[in-house]
C-alpha positions in Angstrom: -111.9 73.5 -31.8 -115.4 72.1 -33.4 -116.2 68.3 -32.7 -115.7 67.9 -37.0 -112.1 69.1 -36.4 -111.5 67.4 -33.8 -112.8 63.9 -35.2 -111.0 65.1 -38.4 -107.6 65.7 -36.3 -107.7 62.2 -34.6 -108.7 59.9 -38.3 -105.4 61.6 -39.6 -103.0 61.1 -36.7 -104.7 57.4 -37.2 -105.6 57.9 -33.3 -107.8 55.1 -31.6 -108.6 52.6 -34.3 -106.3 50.2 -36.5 -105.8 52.0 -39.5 -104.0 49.8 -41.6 -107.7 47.2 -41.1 -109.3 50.9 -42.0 -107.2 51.3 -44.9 -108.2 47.4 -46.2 -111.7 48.2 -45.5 -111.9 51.4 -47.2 -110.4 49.9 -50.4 -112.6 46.8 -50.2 -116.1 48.4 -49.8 -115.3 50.9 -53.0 -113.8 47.9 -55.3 -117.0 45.9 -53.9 -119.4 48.6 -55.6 -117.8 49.2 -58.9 -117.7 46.7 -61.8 -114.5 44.9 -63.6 -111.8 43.4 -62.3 -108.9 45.6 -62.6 -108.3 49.0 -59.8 -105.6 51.1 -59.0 -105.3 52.2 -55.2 -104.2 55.8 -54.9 -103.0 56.2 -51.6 -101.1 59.0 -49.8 -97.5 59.3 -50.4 -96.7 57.7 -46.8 -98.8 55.0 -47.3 -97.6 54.2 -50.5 -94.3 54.0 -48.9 -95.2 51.6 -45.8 -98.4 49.9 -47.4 -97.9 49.8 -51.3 -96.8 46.6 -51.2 -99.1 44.5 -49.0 -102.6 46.4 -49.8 -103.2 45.0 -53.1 -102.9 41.4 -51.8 -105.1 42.0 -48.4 -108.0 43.7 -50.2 -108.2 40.7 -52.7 -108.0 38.6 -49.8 -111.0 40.5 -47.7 -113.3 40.6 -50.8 -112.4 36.8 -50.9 -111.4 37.6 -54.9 -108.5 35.6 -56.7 -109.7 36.8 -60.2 -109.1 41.1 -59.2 -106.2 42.7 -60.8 -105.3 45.8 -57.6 -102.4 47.6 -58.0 -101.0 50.4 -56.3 -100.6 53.7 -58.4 -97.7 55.1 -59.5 -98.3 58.2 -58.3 -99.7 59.2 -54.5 -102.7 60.4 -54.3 -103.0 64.4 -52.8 -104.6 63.0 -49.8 -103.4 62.4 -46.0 -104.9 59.2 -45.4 -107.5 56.3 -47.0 -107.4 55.4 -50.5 -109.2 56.2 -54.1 -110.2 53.9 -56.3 -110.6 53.7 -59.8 -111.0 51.0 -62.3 -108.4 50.4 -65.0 -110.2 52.1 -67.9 -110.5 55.3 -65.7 -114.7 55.0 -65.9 -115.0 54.9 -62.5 -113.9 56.9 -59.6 -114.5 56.4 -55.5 -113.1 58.6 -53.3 -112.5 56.7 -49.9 -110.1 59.1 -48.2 -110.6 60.1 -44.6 -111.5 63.5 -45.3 -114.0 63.0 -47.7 -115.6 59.9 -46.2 -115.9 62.0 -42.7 -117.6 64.7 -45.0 -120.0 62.4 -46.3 -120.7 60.7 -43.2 -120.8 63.4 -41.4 -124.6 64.8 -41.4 -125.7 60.8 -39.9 -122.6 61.0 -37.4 -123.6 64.4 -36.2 -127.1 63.2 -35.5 -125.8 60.5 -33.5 -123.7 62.0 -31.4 -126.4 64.3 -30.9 -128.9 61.1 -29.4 -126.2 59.7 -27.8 -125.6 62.5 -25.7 -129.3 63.2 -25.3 -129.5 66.1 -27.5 -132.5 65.4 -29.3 -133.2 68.6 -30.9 -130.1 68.9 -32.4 -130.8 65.5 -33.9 -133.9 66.6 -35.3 -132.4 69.5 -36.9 -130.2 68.1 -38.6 -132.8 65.6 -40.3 -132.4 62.7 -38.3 -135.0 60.2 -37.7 -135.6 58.3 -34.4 
């Protein structure tokens, strides 16, 4: 199995980190970035379940915001884990799932894991700067 799988494998079986901080933090940093003050969270269907209820009021409470408007969608998102965000009207749209946060992130993660491990050619191939 390819290190991406494997690191893909472990973020969905929420495996060696606090995921319900994670899911918080993902929903904070994407509302932090997009203008207004009304979002929907569109979260997987378990976490919609087990988390629907508290998110809204813990992402408010991390960005420090009393004047945001979060609610949870109605309908789960077709993802495993994380959250999307949009605003209200629908304009905007940020995709903070696991899976595509890992792909995005993946190129700089790649690169170092490559300089931790002393690979230094692999960083540079893959564009990395020291």
């Amino acid at each position: 199995m390819a290190l991406r799988d494997k690191v893909r494998a472990r973020l969905l079986a929420r495996q060696g980190y606090a995921y319900e901080e994670a899911l918080v933090q993902l929903a904070a940093e994407a509302i932090a970035r997009m203008e207004g003050l009304a979002f929907i969270l569109a979260l997987s269907p378990d976490d919609v379940r087990s988390r629907g209820a508290s998110l809204p009021a813990a992402v408010c409470q991390r960005l420090g915001r009393s004047d945001l408007s979060v609610s949870v969608a109605t309908e789960p998102a077709r993802i495993s884990a994380g959250v999307v965000v949009r605003d209200a009207s629908g304009r905007q749209h940020w995709d903070n799932s696991l899976e595509a946060r890992l792909e995005r992130m993946w190129p700089l993660l790649r690169s170092k894991i490559a300089d931790h491990l002393g690979l230094p050619l692999i960083a540079e191939l893959s564009g990395a700067k020291s």
